[in-house]
N, C-alpha and C positions, 0 to 999 in steps of 0.2 A: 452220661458221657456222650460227647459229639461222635456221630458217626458221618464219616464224609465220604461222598459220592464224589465228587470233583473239587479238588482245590487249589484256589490261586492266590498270594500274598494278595492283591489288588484287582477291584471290579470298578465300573464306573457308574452304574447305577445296583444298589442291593435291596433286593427285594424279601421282606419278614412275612412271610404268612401262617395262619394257624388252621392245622387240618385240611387243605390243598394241593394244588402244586406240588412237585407231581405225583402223589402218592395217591389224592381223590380225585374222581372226576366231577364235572361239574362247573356250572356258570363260569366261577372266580376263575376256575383252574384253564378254560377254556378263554379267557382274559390275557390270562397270565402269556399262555401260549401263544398265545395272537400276537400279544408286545414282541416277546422273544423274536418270535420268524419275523415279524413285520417290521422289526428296528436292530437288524447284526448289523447295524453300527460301532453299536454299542458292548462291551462287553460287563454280564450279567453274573451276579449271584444273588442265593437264594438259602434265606434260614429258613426251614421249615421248623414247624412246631407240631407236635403232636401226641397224643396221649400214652399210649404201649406201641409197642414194635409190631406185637400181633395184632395188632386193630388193621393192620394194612399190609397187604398183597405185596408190594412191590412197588417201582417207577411204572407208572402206568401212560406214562405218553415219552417218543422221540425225543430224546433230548437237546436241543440244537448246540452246535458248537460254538455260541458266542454268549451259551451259557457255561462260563470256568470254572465257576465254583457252586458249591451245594452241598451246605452238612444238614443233620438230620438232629432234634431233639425229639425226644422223650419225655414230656413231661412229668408223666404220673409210672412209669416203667422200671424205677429200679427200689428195689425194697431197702429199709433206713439200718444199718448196723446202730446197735445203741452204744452207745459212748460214754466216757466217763459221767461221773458227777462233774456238772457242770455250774455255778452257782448263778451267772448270769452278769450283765454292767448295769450298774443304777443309772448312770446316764443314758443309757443307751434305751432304755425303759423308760425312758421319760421323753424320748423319740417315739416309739413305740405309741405310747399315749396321744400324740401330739397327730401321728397317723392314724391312728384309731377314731379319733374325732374328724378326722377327714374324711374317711372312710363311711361314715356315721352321719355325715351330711353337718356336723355341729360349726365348720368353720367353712369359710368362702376361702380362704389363702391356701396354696398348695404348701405344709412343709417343704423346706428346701432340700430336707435330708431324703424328702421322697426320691429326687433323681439327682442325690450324690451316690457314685459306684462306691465310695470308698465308705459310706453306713451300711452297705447292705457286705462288702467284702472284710470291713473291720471291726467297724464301732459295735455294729448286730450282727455277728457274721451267721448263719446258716445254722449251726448247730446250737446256738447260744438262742433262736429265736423257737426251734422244735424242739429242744431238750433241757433249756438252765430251768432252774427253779424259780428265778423270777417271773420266767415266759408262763410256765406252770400258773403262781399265783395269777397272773397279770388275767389269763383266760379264769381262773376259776372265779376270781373277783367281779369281771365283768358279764360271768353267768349269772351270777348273786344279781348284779345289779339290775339283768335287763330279763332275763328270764325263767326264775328259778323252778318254774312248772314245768318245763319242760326237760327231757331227756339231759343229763351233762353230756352223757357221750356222744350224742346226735350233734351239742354246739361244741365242743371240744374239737370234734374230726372235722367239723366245718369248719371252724377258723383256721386249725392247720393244713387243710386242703383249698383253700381258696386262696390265702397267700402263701405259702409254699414256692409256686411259681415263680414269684417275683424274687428270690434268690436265686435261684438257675437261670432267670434271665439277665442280672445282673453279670454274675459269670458269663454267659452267653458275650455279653458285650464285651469284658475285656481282652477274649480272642478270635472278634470278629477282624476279615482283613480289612484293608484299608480301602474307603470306598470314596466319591465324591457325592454320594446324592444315597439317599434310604428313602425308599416305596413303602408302604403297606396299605393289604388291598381290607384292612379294617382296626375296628379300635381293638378291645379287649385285649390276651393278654400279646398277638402280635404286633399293636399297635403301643402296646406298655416297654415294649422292645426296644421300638423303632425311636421311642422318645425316651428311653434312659440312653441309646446310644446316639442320638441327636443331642442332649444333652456335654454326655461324655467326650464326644467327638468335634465339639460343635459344627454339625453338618445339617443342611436343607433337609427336610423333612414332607415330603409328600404323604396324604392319605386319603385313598380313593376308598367311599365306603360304596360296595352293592347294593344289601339292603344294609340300614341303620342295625349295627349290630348290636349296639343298644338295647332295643327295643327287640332284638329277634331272641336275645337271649333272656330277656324279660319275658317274652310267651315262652321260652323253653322250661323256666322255671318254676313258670304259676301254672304250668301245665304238666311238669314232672311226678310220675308217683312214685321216681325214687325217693325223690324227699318227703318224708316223714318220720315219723317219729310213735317210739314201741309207748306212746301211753294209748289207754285204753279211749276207742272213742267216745263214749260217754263221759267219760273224764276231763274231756280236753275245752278248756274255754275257744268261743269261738277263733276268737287271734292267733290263740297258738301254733295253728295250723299252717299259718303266714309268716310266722317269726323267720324260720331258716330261709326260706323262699326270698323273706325279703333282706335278708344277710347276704345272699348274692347277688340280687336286681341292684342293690345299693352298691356294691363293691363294682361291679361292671359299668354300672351308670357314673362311678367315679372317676374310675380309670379311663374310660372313654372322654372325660372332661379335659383329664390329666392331657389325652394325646390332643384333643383338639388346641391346648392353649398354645402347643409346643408348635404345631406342624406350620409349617413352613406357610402351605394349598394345601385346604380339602376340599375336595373334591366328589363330586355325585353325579350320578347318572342323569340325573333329571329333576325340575323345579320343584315337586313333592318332597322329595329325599333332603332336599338343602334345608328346606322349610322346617322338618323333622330334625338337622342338623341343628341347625339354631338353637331349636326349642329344645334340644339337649346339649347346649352349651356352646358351641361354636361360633365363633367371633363373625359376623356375616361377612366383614369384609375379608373375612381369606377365602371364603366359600368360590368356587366355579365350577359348573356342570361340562362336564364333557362323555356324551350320550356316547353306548355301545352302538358297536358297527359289527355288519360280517361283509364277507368279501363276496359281493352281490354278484359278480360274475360268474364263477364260482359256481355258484348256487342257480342261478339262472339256468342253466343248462340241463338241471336236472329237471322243469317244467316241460323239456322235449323227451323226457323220458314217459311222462304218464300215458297211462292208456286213456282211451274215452270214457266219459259217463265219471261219477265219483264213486270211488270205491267205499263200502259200507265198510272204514276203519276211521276209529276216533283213538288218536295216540298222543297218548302222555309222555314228553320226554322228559325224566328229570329223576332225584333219587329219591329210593323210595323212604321217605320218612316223614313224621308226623305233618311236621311245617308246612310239606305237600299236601296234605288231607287226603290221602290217594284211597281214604274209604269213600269221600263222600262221592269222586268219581265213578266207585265200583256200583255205588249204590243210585247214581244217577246211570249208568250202567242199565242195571236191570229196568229200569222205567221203558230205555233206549228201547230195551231190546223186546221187550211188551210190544212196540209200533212197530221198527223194524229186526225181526227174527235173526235178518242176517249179521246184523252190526257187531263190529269185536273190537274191542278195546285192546292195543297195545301198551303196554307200560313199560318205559325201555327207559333202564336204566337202576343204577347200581341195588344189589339187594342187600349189602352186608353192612352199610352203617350203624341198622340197626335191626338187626335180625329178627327181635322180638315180635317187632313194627310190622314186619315183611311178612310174616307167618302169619299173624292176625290177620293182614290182607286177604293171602291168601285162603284163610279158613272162611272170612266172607263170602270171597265169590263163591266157593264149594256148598256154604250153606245159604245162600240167595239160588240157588240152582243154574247160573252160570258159569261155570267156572270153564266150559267148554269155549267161550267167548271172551273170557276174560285170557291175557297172554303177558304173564309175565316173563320180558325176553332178555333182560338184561344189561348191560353194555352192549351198543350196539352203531354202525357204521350210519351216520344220518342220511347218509347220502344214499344209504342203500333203502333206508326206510321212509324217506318224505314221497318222493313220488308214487308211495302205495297207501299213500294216506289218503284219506277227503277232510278231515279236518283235525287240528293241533287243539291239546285244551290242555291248560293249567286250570286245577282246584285247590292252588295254595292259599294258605291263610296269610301269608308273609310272602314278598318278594319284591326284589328292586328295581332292574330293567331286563329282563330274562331277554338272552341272546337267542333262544332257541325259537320265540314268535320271530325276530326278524329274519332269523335260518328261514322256519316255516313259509315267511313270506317272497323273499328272494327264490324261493322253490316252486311257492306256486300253491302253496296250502294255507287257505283262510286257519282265524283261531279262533277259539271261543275259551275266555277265562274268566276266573273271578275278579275283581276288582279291587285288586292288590297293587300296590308300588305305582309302575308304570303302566300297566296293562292297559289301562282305559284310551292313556295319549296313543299306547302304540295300536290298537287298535281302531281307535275312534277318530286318531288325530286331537294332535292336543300343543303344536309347537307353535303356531301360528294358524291365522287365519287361513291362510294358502291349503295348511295341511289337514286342518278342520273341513275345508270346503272337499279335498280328494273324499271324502264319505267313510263309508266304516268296510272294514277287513274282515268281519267277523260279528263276536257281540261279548257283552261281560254283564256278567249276574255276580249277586251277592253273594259272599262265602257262605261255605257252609249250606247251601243249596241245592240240591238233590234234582227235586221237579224242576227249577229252572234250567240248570244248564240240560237239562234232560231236555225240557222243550225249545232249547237251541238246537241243541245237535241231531234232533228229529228233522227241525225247519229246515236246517243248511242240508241234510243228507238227500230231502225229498224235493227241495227247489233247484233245479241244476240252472236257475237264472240269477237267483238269486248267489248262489255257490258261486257261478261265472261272476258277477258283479264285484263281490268280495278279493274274490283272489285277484281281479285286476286294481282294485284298491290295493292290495296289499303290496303288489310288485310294483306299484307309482310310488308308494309312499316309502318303505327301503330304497327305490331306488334314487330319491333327491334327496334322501333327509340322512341316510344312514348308511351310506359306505365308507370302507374300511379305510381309503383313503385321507380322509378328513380325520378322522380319529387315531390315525396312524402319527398325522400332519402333527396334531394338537397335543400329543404324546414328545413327540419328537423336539418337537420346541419348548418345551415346558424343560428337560430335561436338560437341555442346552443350557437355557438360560438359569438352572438352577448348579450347574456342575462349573457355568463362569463365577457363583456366588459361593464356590465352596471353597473354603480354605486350603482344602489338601487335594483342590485341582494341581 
């Protein structure tokens, strides 16, 4: 059931995200925010997506007022009353098939019943797809065929938990208000949204991805140890182990196809990201990069803030979960603190996504014997943490163009990351020639690296010529290539010219 924070018959641009805005913080959400304050032009709503109600605290950012509208989904949060005997539609079963083989990778053509509203609210409706007898057979057949070694129950609750969604988001669309233009800030199941109601609606279709969510949720999954299955390991042929894993990389790598054929512009951060687009199906000529920005001024002011000399902190902004690798930080951490005693790692930023994650962290540092140095501080004011910094570092495995290095640089704090997404252009320079020749901000080592970023963050702490050098690279290169302006510009017009091409302008 929708729950609505603000509602208004009509918005002019709507914005679909899943797990964001405002409930998370983070990158996307901190995106999102930027648009809102930096285009009340415009007036704005927003479908949130997301898992249980208890997963999330609350509205966790200002809501501006030219945001009207904002309901709230639940995805996985309300328990199923069973219902009658239900016997099921033969026809509607033979759709079913027809998306199962899509799903499955067996066909290049999108069924068309894929994003017609009225198969997923009639023909198949909701109940008929989790409870008939047909639906029953249909899954127990297709255990027989693909995987009979393994668990039924393990494929049974995966098939009904991975498309599930896509009848609630169905619903979703036929009482969304009326909009001229749908955003979403990636594919998966917001992105499945934004194009059955671009479909429905027939309206323009934007879709800016951060990082390729694709591919981020393909490491989520082959990295998952929820997924498995109660046989015994000795028992299990080596494949089996990948069957469900790869039941959902398939289903996501799908539907991400699905949004790309539909959207209107997609959109990336940077030439890496589009390149990654393609080669997961994206039609090259809708593709356009339009680079994140912060408001360099802003941030600029808080370089009058630092004291002299650099302060022995190395701080991680970002939340803490796997994706981040925020052990291999703790564990490059202790090398740190081997050379220099004083150095303390901040790690700011949220801890409850995944609490399990959080606690393993912290039982690290306790058992490397830092844990006096180690600071997990949680949500926290940037502005009140950059100028006590000496250097920024991501140790993600994944990432697309983190706002928070060109924060760090507009401030006045070199980064040192891995060599994820953008990191290298934002660091190194990487847009042109021009920005290649400004030098490097910082440095980037290979994931998963311990000693190296370790003897990064030793070099920059102990060279303060070196440390000067960087951070004036850093504040030349935000400050031509990456204000808020420009990005604001490119936003703005995009949205014009797509709400002159909408029908229910």
């Amino acid at each position: 059931m929708a729950k609505y924070i603000r509602r208004s018959d009509e918005v002019d641009i709507m914005l679909l995200g899943e797990g964001t805005y405002p409930y998370v913080r983070g990158g996307v959400s901190s995106w999102i925010h930027q648009i809102l304050v930096g285009l009340s032009e415009f007036k704005f709503g927003i479908v949130f997506l997301g898992s249980r109600e208890e997963d999330y605290e609350g509205v966790l950012y200002d809501l501006p007022d030219n945001l009207v509208h904002l309901e709230v989904h639940y995805m996985f949060g309300d328990s199923q009353k069973l219902p009658h005997k239900r016997e099921g539609s033969e026809d509607a079963m033979k759709i079913i098939e027809s998306l199962y083989g899509f799903f499955k990778g067996k066909k290049e053509n999108i069924p068309k019943e894929m994003h017609d509203i009225n198969f997923y609210m009639k023909k198949m409706p909701y109940e008929d797809f989790l409870f008939s007898e047909k639906a029953w057979k249909f899954i127990e057949d297709k255990y027989k065929e693909n995987c009979p070694d393994i668990s039924f129950i393990d494929y049974f609750w995966t098939v009904r938990n991975i498309h599930k969604p896509i009848w609630q988001l169905a619903e979703i669309v036929t009482k969304m208000p009326k909009a001229k233009v749908l955003h979403s800030p990636s594919t998966g199941y917001a992105g499945f949204l934004a194009t059955l109601a671009a479909y429905d609606r027939k309206l323009p279709f934007l879709l800016t991805e951060h990082g390729i969510y694709t591919r981020e949720r393909k490491i989520d999954m082959l990295t998952a140890d929820w997924i498995d299955f109660k046989k015994p390991t000795l028992l299990k042929q080596p494949e089996e182990s990948n069957y469900i894993q790869g039941m959902w990389v398939k289903f996501f790598e799908r539907i991400g196809e699905f949004s790309y054929i539909k959207a209107t512009k997609i959109l990336s951060l940077y030439s890496g990201a589009r390149d990654i687009q393609v080669q997961f199906g994206a039609p090259k000529e809708k593709t356009r990069i339009i680079p994140n920005a912060v408001d360099v001024d802003a941030l600029n002011a808080l370089v009058e803030l630092r004291e002299e000399g650099i302060p022995p902190v190395i701080t991680l902004i970002g939340r803490v979960v796997s994706i981040k690798d925020i052990k291999t930080f703790i564990r490059a951490m202790r090398i740190t603190i081997s050379e220099i005693p004083e150095a303390e790692a901040w790690i700011v930023g949220p801890m409850d996504e995944d609490k399990e994650y959080a606690t393993e962290c912290q039982n690290m540092a306790e058992s490397l014997g830092i844990s006096e140095n180690i600071k997990f501080l949680g949500f926290q004011n940037i502005k009140e943490i950059l100028p006590k910094s000496g250097l920024l570092t991501l140790t993600s495995i994944s990432e697309g163009m983190p706002l928070v290095i060109l924060e760090g640089f507009a401030a006045g704090v070199p980064c040192v990351s891995t060599d994820v997404g953008s990191c290298y252009d934002l660091i190194k320079g990487g847009l042109n020639e021009e920005d290649i020749a400004l030098g490097s901000a910082g440095e980037v080592t290979s994931i998963a690296n311990p000693s190296a970023l370790a003897k990064e963050y030793i070099r920059y702490l102990s060279d303060e010529v070196l440390w000067k050098k960087a951070q004036k690279v850093g504040l030349q290169r935000v400050e031509k290539y990456y204000r808020q302006e420009k990005f604001l510009g490119d936003y703005r017009d995009l949205y014009i010219k797509e709400m002159g091409n909408s029908w229910q302008a």
